[in-house]
C-alpha atoms as one frame of an Amber mdcrd trajectory, in Angstrom:
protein
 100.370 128.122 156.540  96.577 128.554 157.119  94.503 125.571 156.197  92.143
 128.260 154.629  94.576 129.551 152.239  96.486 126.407 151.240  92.661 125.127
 150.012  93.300 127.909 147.279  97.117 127.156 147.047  96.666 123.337 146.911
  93.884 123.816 144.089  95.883 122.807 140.392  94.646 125.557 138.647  95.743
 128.336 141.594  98.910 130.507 141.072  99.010 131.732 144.759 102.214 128.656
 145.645 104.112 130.581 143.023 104.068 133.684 145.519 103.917 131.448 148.761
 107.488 130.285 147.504 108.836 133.366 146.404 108.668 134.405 150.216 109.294
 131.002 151.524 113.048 130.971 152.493 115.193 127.358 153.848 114.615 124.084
 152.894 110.733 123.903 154.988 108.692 125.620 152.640 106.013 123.491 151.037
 105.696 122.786 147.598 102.374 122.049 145.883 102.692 118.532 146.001 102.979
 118.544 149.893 100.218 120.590 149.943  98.247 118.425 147.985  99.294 115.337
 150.014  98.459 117.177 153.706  94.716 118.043 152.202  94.369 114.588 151.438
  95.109 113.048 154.908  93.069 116.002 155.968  90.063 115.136 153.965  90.564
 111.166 154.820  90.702 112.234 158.760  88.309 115.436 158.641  86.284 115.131
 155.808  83.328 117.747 157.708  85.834 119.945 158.877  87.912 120.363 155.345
  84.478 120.587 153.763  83.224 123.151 155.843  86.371 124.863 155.230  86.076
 124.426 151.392  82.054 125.631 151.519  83.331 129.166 153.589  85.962 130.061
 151.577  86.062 128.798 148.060  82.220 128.667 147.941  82.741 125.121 146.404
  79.009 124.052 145.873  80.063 119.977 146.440  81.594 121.048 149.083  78.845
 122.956 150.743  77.036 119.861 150.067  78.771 117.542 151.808  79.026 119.820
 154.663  75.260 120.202 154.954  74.995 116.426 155.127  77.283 116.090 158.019
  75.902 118.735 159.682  72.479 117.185 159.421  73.632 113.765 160.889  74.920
 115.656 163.729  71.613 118.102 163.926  69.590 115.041 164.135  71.889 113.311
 167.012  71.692 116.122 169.102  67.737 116.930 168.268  66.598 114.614 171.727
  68.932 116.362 174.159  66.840 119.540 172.870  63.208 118.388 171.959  62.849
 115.085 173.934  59.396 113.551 172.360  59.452 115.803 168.833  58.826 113.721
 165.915  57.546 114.048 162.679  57.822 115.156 159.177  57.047 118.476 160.304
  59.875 118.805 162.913  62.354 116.822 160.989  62.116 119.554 158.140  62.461
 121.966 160.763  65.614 120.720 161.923  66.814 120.504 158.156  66.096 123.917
 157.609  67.939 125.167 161.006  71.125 123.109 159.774  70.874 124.768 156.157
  70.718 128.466 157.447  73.632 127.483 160.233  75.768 126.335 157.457  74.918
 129.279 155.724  75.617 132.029 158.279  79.343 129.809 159.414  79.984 130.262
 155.475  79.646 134.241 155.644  82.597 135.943 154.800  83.227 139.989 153.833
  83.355 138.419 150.042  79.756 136.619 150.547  76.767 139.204 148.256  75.541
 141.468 151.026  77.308 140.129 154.147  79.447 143.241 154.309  78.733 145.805
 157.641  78.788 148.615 156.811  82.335 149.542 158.324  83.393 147.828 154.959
  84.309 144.643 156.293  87.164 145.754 157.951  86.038 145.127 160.889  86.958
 148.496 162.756  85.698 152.136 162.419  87.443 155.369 162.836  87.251 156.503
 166.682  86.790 160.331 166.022  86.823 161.556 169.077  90.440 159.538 169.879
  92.082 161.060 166.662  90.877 164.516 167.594  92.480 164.089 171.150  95.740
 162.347 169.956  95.789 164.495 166.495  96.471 161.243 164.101  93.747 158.320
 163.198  92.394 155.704 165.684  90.679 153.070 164.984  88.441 151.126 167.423
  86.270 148.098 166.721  83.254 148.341 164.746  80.048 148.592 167.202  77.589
 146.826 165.146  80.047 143.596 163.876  82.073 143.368 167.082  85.220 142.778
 164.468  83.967 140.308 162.541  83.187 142.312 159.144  80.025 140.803 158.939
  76.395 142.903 159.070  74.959 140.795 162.162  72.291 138.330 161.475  68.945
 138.022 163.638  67.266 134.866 164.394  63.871 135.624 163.586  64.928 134.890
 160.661  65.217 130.955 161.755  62.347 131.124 163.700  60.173 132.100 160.371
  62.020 129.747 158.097  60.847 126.973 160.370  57.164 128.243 160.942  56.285
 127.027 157.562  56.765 123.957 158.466  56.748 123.517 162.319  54.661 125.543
 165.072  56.892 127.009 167.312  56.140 130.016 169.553  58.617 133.121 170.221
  59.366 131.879 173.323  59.604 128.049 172.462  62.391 129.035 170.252  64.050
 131.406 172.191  64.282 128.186 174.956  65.052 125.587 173.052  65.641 126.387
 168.940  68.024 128.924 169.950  70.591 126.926 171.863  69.744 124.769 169.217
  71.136 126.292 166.751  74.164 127.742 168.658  75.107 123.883 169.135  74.920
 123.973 165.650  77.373 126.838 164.849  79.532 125.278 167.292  80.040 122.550
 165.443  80.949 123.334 162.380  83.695 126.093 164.149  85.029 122.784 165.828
  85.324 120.804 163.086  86.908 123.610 161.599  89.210 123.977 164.403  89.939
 119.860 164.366  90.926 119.878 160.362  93.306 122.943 160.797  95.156 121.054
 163.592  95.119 117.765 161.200  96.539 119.549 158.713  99.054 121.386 160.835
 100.022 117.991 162.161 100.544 116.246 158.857 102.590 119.379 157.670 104.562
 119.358 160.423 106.085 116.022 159.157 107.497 117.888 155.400 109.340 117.120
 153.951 108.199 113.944 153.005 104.907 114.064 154.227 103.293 110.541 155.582
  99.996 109.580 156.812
């Protein structure tokens, strides 16, 4: 099962293991309890990954928070590689600020208020001129979200944020904020990526699932 949906399975007051089970057939299916017990080696291995993974799909406000502050330890590791000599209170807001909207566009999902493009969130449009030629519909991938659902975001909206606080010209940012902030995106998909292998690993072991 999907680290993202055991998060709402795993949660005590969530009904969803009642219908996991009901189509869960042999003696491997998980019960609540294992579930419970793999998201707690999780969180004790992975605790940015499972909280980045908690922020993007159950909205859980600690959660976000905890993710923000990891992120931010690793924004300010990486700030040299990018801005070798930048100091400041100035540029250390600006860094703060880049981590807070990177967090905020991983956490996007179709159910996040006005993240929807405008294919619905389904990722795909209706290829008219296909289902004219074959006579039934065809789908093809939505132009504006390459699949993802989401309405695309633009950076100027980073490079603004951070003008408030930091001068930075267009094409300072587009050299070195930019890739920046990709690193940042990065990783929080890798911790992402890391936590869902943890907790594939530790389920693996059920039943009787040890650390």
């Amino acid at each position: 099962m999907r680290l993202k949906y055991a998060i709402t399975i795993g949660d005590p007051k969530s009904a969803q293991i009642v219908a996991y089970q009901a189509r869960s057939t042999g003696d491997s299916h998980l019960t609540r309890e294992d579930i419970v017990t793999a998201l707690g080696v999780t969180q004790s291995r992975c605790r940015a990954g499972l909280s980045l993974i908690y922020a993007k799909y159950t909205k859980d406000p600690h959660a976000a928070e905890v993710a923000l502050s990891e992120l931010k330890i690793y924004a300010f590791q990486i700030a040299e590689e990018y801005f070798p000599g930048h100091s400041g209170t100035g540029f250390r807001t600006a860094l703060t600020i880049m981590s807070m909207l990177a967090l905020e566009e991983y956490c996007r999902t179709v159910d996040t208020p006005g993240a929807k493009c405008m294919c619905g969130g389904k990722g795909e449009i209706r290829d008219l001129k296909s289902s004219r030629r074959k006579g039934r519909p065809v789908s093809k991938t939505c132009p504006r979200c390459h699949g993802t659902g989401l309405k695309p975001l633009t950076r100027s909206r980073c490079h603004h944020a951070i003008l408030k606080h930091y001068p930075v010209s267009q094409p300072t940012f587009s050299r070195h904020w930019n890739p920046f902030y990709d690193a940042l995106l990065t990783w929080c998909e890798r911790q992402e990526s890391i936590a869902e292998a943890s907790y594939n690993l530790v389920t693996s072991l059920t039943p009787g699932i040890k650390e």
